[in-house]
N, C-alpha and C positions, 0 to 999 in steps of 0.2 A: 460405514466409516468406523474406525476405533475410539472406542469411549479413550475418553484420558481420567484418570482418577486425580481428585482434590489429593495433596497432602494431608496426612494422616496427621493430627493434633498431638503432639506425645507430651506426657507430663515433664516438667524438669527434673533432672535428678537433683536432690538436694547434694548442696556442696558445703565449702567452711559458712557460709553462712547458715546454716542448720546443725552442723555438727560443732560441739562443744571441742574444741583441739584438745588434744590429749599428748602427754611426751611420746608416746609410738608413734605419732601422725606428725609431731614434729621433727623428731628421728629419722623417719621414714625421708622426710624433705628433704635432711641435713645429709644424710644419706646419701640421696642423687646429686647434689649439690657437689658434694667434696667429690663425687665421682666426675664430672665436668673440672674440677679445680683440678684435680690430678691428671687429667687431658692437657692443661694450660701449664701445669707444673713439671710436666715430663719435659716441654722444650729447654728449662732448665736444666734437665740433667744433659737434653743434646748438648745443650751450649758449653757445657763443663767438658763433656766428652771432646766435642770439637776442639774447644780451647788447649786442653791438653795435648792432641795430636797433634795442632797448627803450632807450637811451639811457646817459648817465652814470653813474648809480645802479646799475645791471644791472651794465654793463660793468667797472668798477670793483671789484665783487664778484666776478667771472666774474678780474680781474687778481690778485685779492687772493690767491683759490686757487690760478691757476695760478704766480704768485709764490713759492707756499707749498713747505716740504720736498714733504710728502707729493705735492702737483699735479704738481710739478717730477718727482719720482720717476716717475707717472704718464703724464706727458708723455714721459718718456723709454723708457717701458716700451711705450709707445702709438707712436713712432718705430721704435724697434726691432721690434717685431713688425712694422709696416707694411714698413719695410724686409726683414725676414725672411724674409716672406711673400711681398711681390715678386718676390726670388731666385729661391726657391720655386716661384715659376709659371715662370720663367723656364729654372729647371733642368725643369722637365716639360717647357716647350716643346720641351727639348734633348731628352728623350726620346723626347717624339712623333715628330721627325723619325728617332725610330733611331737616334743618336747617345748614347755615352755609358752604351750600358746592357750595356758588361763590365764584371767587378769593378772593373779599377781605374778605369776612368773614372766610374764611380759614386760611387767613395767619392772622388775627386781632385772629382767637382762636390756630393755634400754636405758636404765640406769647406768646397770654393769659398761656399759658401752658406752657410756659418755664419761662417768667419770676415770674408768680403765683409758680411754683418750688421753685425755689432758694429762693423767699422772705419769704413764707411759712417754707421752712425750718428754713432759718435765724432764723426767731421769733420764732421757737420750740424748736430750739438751746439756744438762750439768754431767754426763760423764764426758760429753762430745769436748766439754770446756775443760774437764779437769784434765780427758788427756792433752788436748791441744795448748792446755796452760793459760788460757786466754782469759779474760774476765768474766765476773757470773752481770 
């Protein structure tokens, strides 16, 4: 008859409870993160696309929301990760070539990626307002 073997005992790999987080390892999260948000943000731009096809009524509705706090909040949240995200590949690419993956240059480009984020948006946001004339 065939022996059966016990389960082999394997150690755990250590996880965030042994490793000290680091901004790479946070990045790295934020990273995947905004890459799901921009799966969930992209129906918004269907919905923009549709509403303008289906005509006045659609669209208008589709302006009403994105007008709104909460859209607007959205919208900007939906920029920012796009931009984040972007970085983001941008900093791997610099990796792939072998570039940047000692300490300090690691954390000098997830910085670069975080605060190149936010500012980037900032200005896409306040040109988007100065052309469209709307309020800051």
């Amino acid at each position: 008859m065939a022996e059966t073997k016990a389960p082999v005992e394997r150690p755990l790999s250590p996880h965030l409870q042994i490793y000290r987080p680091t901004l790479t390892m946070m990045m790295s999260i934020v990273h995947r993160i905004t890459g799901a948000a921009l799966f969930f943000g992209t129906l918004l731009l269907v919905w923009w696309l549709i509403a303008a096809a289906s005509g006045p009524d659609a669209y208008a509705k589709f302006s009403w929301f994105a007008s709104s706090l909460i859209g607007r909040l959205i919208l900007l949240g939906y920029t920012w990760a796009l931009i984040h995200h972007m970085l983001g590949g941008i900093r791997h690419l610099i990796w792939d070539t072998l570039h940047g993956l000692d300490p300090v240059g690691r954390e000098w480009l997830v910085r670069a990626n975080l605060i190149g984020s936010v500012v980037i948006t900032a200005v896409i946001w306040i040109i988007g307002f100065l052309v469209m004339g709307g309020p800051l």
